[in-house]
C-alpha positions in Angstrom: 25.7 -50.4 8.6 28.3 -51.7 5.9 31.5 -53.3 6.9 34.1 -51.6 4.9 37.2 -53.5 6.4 39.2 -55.0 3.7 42.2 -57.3 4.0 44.2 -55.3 1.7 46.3 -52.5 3.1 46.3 -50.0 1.1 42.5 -49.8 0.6 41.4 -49.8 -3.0 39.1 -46.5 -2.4 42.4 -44.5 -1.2 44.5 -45.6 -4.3 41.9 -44.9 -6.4 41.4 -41.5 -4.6 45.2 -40.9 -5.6 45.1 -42.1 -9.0 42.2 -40.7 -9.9 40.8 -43.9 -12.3 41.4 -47.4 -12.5 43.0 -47.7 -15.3 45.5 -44.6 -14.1 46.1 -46.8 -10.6 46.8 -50.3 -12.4 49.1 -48.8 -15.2 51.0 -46.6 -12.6 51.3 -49.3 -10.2 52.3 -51.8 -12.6 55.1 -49.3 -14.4 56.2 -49.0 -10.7 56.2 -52.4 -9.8 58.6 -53.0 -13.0 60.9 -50.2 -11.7 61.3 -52.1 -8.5 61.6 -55.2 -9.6 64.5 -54.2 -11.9 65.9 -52.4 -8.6 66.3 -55.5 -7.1 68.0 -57.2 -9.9 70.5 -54.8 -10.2 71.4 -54.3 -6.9 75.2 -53.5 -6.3 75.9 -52.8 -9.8 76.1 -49.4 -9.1 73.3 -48.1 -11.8 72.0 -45.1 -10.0 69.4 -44.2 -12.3 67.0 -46.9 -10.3 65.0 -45.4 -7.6 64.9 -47.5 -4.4 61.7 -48.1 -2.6 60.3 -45.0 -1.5 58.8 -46.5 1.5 60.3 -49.1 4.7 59.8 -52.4 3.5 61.1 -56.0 4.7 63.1 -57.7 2.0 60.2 -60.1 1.5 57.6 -57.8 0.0 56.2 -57.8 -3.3 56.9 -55.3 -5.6 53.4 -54.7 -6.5 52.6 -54.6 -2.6 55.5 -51.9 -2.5 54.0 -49.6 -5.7 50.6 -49.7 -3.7 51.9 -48.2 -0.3 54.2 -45.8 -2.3 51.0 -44.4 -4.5 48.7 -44.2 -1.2 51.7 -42.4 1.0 51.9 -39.9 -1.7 55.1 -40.7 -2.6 54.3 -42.4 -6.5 51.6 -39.8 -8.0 50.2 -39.8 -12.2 51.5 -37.6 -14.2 49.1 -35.0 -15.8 49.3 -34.8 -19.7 48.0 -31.4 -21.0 46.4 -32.4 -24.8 46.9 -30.1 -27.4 43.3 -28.9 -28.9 43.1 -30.1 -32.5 41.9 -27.3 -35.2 39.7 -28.1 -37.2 40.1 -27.4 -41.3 
């Protein structure tokens, strides 16, 4: 039987389940990550167009860390781009 225990918390399988691909979980979490870090930076300057953390956190935590557990709780999700069909001539 195969040991799937993992040191990372969130599992990778579960954000990918939420992301859908890889390249949807790293760009999300990255874009999130950003929006956290500039969060932090901008603390008591009254900007309220930051969202906090959407999840408890200790002030030590990484932003990336944060992005992770937000996108596996649900709470981060990819937004769905509808393409418009090209006509042909």
């Amino acid at each position: 039987m195969p040991d799937n225990r993992s040191m990372m918390s969130p599992q990778v399988e579960a954000l990918l389940e939420r992301a859908g691909s890889k390249f949807t979980l790293v760009s999300l979490s990255a874009r999130r990550a950003r929006q956290l870090n500039d969060y932090e930076s901008h603390l008591g300057d009254g900007l309220g167009s930051i969202v906090p953390p959407q999840v408890p956190y200790f002030p030590s935590t990484k932003s990336l860390s944060l992005s992770f557990e937000e996108i596996a709780q649900g709470k981060i999700v990819p937004e769905q781009i509808e393409e418009e069909p090209v006509e042909a001539e």
